[in-house]
C-alpha positions in Angstrom: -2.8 23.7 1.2 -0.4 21.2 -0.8 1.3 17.9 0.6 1.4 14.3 1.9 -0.1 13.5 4.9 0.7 10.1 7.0 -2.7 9.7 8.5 -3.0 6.6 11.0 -5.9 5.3 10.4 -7.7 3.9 13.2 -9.5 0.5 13.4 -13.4 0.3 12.5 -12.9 3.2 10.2 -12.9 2.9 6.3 -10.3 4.6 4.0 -13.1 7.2 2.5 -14.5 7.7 5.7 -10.7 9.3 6.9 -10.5 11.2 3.6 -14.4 12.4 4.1 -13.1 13.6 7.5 -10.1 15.3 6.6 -11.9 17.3 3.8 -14.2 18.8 6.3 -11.2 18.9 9.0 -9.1 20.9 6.6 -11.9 22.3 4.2 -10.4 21.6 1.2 -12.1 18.7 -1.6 -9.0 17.6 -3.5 -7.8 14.9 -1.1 -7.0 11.5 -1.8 -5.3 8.3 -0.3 -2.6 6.0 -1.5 -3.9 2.4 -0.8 -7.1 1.4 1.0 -6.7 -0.1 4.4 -9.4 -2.5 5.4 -12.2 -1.3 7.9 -10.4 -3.8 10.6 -7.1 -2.8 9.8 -5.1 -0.1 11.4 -1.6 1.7 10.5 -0.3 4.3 8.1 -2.6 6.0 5.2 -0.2 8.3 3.2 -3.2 11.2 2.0 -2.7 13.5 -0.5 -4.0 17.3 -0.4 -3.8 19.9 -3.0 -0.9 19.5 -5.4 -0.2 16.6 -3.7 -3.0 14.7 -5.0 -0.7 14.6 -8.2 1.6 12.1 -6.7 -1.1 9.9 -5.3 -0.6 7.2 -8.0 3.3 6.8 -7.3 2.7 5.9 -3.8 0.0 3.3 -4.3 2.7 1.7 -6.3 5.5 2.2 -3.6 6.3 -0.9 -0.8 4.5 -1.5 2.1 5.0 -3.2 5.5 2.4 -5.0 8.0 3.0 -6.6 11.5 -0.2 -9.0 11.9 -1.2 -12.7 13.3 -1.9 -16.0 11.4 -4.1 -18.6 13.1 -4.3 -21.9 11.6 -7.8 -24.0 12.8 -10.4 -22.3 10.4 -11.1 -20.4 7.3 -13.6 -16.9 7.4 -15.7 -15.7 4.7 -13.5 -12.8 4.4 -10.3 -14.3 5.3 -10.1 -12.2 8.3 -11.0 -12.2 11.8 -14.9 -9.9 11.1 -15.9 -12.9 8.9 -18.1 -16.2 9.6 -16.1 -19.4 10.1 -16.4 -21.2 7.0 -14.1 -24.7 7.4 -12.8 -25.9 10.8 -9.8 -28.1 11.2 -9.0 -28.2 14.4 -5.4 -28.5 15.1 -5.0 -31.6 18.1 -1.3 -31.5 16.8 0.4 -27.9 16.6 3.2 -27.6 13.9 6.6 -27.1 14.8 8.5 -23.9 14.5 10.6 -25.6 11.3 7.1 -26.7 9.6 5.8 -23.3 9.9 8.9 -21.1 8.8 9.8 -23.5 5.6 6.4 -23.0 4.7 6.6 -19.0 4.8 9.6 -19.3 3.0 8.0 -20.4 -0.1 5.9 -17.3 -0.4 8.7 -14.8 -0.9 9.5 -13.8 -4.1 7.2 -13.4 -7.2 3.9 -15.7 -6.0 0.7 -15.8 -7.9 -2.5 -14.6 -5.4 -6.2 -15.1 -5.8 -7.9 -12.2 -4.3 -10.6 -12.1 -1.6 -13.8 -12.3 -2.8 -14.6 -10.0 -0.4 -12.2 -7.0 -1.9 -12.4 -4.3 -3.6 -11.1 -5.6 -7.4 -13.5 -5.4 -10.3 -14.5 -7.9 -12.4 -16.4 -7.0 -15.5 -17.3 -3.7 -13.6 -18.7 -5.1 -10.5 -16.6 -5.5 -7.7 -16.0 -8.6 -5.6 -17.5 -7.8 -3.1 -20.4 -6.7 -4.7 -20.7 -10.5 -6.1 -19.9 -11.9 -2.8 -23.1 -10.3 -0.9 -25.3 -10.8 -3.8 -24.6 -14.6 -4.0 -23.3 -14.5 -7.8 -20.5 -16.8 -8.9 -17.6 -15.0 -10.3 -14.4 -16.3 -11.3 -11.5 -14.4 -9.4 -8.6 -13.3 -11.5 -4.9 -14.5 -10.5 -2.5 -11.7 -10.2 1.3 -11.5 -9.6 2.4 -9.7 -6.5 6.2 -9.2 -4.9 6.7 -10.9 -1.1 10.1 -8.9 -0.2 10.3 -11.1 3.0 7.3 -13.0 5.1 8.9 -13.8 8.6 7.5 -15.3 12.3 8.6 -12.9 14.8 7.1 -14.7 17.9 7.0 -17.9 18.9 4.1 -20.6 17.9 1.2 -20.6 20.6 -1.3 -23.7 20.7 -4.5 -22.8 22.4 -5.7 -26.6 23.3 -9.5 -25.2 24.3 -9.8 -23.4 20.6 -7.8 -26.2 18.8 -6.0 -23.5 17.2 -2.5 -22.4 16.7 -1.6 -18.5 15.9 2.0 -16.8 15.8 2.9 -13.1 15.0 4.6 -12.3 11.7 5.7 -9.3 9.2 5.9 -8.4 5.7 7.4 -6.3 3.3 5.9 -6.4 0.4 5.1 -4.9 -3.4 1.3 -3.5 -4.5 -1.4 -5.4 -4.7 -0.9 -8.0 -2.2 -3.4 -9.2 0.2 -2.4 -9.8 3.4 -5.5 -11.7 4.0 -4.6 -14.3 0.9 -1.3 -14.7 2.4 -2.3 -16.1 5.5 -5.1 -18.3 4.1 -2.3 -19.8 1.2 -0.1 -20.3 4.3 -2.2 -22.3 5.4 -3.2 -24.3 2.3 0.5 -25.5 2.1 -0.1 -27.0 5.7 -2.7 -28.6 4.9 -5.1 -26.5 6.8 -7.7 -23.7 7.2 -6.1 -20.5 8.2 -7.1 -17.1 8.5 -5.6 -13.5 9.1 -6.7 -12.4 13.1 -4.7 -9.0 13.1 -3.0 -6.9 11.4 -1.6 -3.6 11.2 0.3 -1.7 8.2 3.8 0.1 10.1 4.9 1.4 6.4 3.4 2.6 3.3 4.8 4.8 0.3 8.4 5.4 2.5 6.2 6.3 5.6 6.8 4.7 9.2 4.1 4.6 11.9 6.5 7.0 14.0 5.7 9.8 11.1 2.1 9.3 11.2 -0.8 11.6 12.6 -4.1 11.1 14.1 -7.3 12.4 12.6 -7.6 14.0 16.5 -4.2 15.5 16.1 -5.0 17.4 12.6 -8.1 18.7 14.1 -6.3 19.8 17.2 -3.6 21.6 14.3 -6.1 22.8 11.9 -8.3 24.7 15.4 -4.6 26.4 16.0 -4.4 27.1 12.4 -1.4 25.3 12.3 -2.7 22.2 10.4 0.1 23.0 7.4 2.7 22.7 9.5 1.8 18.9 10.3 1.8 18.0 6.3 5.1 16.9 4.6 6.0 18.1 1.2 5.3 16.9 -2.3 8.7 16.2 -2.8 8.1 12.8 -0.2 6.1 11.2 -2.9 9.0 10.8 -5.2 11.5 9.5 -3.0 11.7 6.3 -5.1 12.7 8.0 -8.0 16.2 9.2 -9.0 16.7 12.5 -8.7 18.0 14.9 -11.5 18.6 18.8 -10.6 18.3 20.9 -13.2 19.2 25.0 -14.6 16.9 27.3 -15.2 17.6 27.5 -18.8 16.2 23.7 -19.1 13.3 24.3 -16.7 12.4 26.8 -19.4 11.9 23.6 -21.4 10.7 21.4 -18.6 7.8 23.7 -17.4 6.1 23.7 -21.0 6.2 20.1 -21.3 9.6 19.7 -23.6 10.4 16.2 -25.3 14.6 16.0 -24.6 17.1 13.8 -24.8 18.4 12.2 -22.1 21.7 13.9 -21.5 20.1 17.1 -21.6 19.4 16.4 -18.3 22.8 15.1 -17.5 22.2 11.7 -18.0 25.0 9.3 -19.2 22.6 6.1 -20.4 19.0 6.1 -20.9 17.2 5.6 -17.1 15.1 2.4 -17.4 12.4 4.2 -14.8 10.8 7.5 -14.6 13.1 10.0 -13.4 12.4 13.4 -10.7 13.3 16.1 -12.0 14.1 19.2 -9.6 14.7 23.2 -10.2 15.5 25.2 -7.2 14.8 21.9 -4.7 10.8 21.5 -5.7 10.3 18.6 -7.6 8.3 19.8 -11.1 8.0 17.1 -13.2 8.6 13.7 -13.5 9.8 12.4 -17.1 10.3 8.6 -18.5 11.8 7.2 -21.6 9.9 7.8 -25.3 9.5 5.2 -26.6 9.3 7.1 -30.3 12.6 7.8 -30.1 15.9 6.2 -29.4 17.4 8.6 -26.8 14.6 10.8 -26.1 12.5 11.8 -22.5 8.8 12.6 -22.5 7.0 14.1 -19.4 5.2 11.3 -17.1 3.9 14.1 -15.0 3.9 17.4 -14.8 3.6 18.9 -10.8 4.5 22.1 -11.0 4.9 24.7 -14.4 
């Protein structure tokens, strides 16, 4: 059983706990996911089974989109709504609708993000999180993420009891960004505690929330035997890369592991990313410049020989 799965995950529910169920769903070990998704966090989970655990890598690194809610009034340990309140400023005066969307603007583009403390990232082999319930200081690295857009998509609501104000928004953006952070900066540049209160991922790795699956729905397939049926090819986890066809002559080559130039394949200049390459409409390998020699290709993957 080989292919890409778009699993959505359901709050309450870790990432490994959906991939621990699928193995025993589908009885197979080699399965993996492309991007953890926070226990209080719903929405898409590309998984990979089989072969297509060799693609796994290419969609943590593909865009991603999320529909969630901001509320400005006070900060959480974990920058979400499962944490303890840490800060309170009570908003007596709610922004306006001009004070909030100039102030999204400035986080699209390249923006520098400090992740949570309580995450996932390692710091001298110990993850943050690990600090975080132990009490030891650690410095959090800064990292470089890609905000495609960050817009409001409902109005401003100020709940006078709670002195707090939340909105709706969405994102599209690049790996490696915390939603979380985003909300939490947004509200640094008001000038107040924020924190994220929902959130939901729609897209991940090419992948829209109308394509995904419930874990109940791959039992349901895998008890009519028809659970391969419900699983989407390899050839979904390269659909960011250009595609080059190729003879059987050069997938001779290709299947051993060959070092070509690029016009073997066709090519008129030198691709600047990693290419697809496909024989008989199956992706088999992916290759990327060599950067030994001046026009030459070297395998970045080898899928199928």
């Amino acid at each position: 059983m080989d292919g890409i799965l778009p699993l959505w995950k359901d709050r309450g529910m870790t990432s490994h706990d959906c991939v621990s169920k699928l193995r025993k769903i589908l009885h197979t070990k080699k399965i993996g996911h492309s991007g953890t998704l926070d226990p209080d966090v719903d929405g898409v989970l590309p998984i990979c089974i089989g072969k297509g655990t060799k693609v796994v890598e290419f969609l943590v690194d593909s865009g991603k989109e999320y529909e969630g809610e901001i509320t400005l009034g006070y900060a959480t340990t974990t920058e979400d709504a499962s944490g303890e309140v840490v800060q309170q400023d009570p908003i007596n005066e709610p922004f306006s609708v001009k004070e909030i969307d100039d102030a999204m603007k400035k986080f699209v583009g390249e923006i520098i993000q400090v992740p949570p403390l309580y995450s996932a990232v390692k710091v001298n082999g110990k993850r943050l999180y690990e600090y975080a319930r132990s009490g030891q200081p650690v410095e959090r690295p800064q990292r470089k993420v890609q905000i495609e857009s960050f817009t409001r998509t409902s109005r401003p609501v100020h709940q006078e009891k709670r002195q707090t104000q939340s909105w709706r928004f969405k994102v599209v953006c690049g790996k490696g960004v915390y939603v979380r952070t985003l909300a939490v900066d947004l509200g640094k540049e008001l000038g107040v505690s924020a924190h994220m209160s929902d959130l939901t991922r729609v897209k991940s790795a090419g992948f829209t929330k109308e394509q995904a699956v419930t874990l109940e729905e791959v039992q349901t397939a895998a008890e009519k035997g028809q659970a391969s049926e419900i699983l989407l090819p390899i050839e979904y986890g390269v659909q960011a890369f250009q595609r080059v066809d190729i003879s059987e002559q050069l997938w001779q080559k290709v299947r051993n592991g060959a070092r070509l130039p690029y016009s073997a394949f066709g090519l008129v200049d030198m691709p600047k990313e990693a290419v697809a390459i496909f024989y008989q409409n199956q992706v088999v390998s992916l290759y990327e410049a060599n950067k030994n020699e001046k026009n030459g290709l070297k395998p970045l993957k080898v899928l199928k020989n």
